[in-house]
N, C-alpha and C positions, 0 to 999 in steps of 0.2 A: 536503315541502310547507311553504312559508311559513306560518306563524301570525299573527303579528303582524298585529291588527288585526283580526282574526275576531272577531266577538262569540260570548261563550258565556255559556249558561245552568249557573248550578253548583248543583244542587239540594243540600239536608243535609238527610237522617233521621235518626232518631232509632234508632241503632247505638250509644248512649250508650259503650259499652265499648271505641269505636274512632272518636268521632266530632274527638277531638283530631290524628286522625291525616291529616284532611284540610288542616290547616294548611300542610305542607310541597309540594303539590302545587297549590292555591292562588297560593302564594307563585313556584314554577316558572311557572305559566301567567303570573301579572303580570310575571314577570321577562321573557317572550318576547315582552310588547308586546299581548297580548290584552287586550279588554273584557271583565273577568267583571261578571254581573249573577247576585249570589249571592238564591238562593231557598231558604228553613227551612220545614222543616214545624211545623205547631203545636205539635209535644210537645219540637221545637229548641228554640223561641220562648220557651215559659211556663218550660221546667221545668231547672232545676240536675239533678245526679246524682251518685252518690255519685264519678266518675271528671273531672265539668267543674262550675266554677260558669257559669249561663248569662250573667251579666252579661259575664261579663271572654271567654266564648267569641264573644256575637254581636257586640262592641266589638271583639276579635282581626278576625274573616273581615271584618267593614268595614274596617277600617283596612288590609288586605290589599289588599281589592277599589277601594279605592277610591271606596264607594258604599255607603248603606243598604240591609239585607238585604231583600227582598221575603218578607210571611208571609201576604198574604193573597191570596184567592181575585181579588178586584178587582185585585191590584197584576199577580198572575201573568198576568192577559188582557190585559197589554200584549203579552203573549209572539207575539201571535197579529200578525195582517198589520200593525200599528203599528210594532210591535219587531220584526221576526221574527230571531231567533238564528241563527248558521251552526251550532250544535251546542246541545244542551242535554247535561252530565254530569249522573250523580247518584251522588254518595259520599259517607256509605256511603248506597249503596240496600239498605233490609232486608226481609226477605220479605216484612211488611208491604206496604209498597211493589211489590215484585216482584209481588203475587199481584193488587194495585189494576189496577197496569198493565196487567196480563195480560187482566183481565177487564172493562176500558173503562170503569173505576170515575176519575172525577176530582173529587172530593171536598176537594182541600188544594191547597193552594200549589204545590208542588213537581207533583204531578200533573196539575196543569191548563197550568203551564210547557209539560211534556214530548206533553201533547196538543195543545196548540198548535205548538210544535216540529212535530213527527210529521204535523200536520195542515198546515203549511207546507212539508215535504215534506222537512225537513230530518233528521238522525238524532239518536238519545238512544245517548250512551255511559252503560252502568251498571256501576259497582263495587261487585259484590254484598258484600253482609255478611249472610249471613242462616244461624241455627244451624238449621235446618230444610229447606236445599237439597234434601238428599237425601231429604227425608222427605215432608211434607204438600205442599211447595211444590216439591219436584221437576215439577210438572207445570207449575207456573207460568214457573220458567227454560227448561224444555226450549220451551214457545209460547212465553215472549219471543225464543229461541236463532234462531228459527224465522219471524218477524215483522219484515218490511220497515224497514229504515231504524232496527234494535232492534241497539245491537253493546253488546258486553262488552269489558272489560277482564280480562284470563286471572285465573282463578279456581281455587284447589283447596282441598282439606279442611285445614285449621290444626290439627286436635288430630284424628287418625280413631280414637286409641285410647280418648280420654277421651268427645270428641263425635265420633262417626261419621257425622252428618249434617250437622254444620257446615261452609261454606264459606268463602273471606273472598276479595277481589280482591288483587292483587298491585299496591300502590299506581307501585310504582316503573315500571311499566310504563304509567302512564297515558297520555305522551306518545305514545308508540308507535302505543298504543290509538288514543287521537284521529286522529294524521294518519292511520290505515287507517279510523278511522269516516268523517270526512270527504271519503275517498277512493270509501265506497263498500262497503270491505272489512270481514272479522272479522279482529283481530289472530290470528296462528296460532304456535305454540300458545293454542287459550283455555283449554282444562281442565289443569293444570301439578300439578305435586306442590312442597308447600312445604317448607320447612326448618324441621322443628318437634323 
């Protein structure tokens, strides 16, 4: 599937310990000629972390995208029939997030994107990161796994010894992911074993 030229919605949670890690995949999508219209949640927005300072992070994904990040509730309701997106991603999506979406909560930025997306009829690819998959919010993944026009990016447990409910998405697979989200499909494999 051609890309180039698909608008996409790119959400960022707050995954603080792997949020540096959307820069690379970002940067693929501008290189293939897409529109990203990058959307942060508030705790993006405000807060530095002991792993990114936020100044030099939300100046990075602009300068990337091409465009100022969207952080607020009003900017993300362009998302809806004004703007409507060919796709909205979200990486990292963290359980946080996962558990919002699951239960029709759109409260932030990124969430109200993805409900506009979804309510345009369009899909949301999510790149989970969440230490909690298998545990409290396993119920969350398995309805979103499960919920129309809801696709993943292949996903498995990153440490099962140390954390045995943690998850993570397997970035390198995002492309893949997208032209099967936008096709319709769930990339196959989605549940994978990493190399840890």
């Amino acid at each position: 599937m051609e890309l180039k030229g698909k608008k996409i919605g790119f959400g960022i949670t707050g995954s603080f310990c792997t949020v540096l890690e959307i820069f690379e995949p970002l940067a693929m999508l501008k290189d293939l000629g897409t529109e990203i219209f990058p959307v942060v949640s508030e705790n993006v927005f405000k807060h530095s972390s002991r792993f990114h300072d936020r100044d030099s992070f939300i100046n990075k994904v602009q300068e990337i995208c091409g465009r100022e990040v969207i952080s607020t509730i009003n900017g993300a309701e362009t998302f809806g029939p004004d703007n409507p997106m060919d796709i909205m991603i979200i990486a990292p999506a963290t359980g946080n997030t996962i558990a919002k979406l699951a239960n029709g909560i759109s409260d932030g930025a990124v969430l109200l994107a993805s409900k506009a997306t979804l309510r345009n009829g369009s899909p949301v690819l999510l790149a989970l990161f969440s230490n909690d998959a298998l545990g409290m919010n396993g119920i969350n993944v398995a309805k979103l796994y499960n919920t129309k026009n809801i696709f993943f990016v292949p996903f498995g447990q990153d440490n099962p010894i140390k954390k045995p409910t943690s998850m993570t998405a397997d970035l390198s697979q995002l492309k893949e992911a997208l032209t099967c989200a936008l096709a319709g499909k769930q990339i196959q494999p989605s549940i994978i074993m990493h190399k840890y």
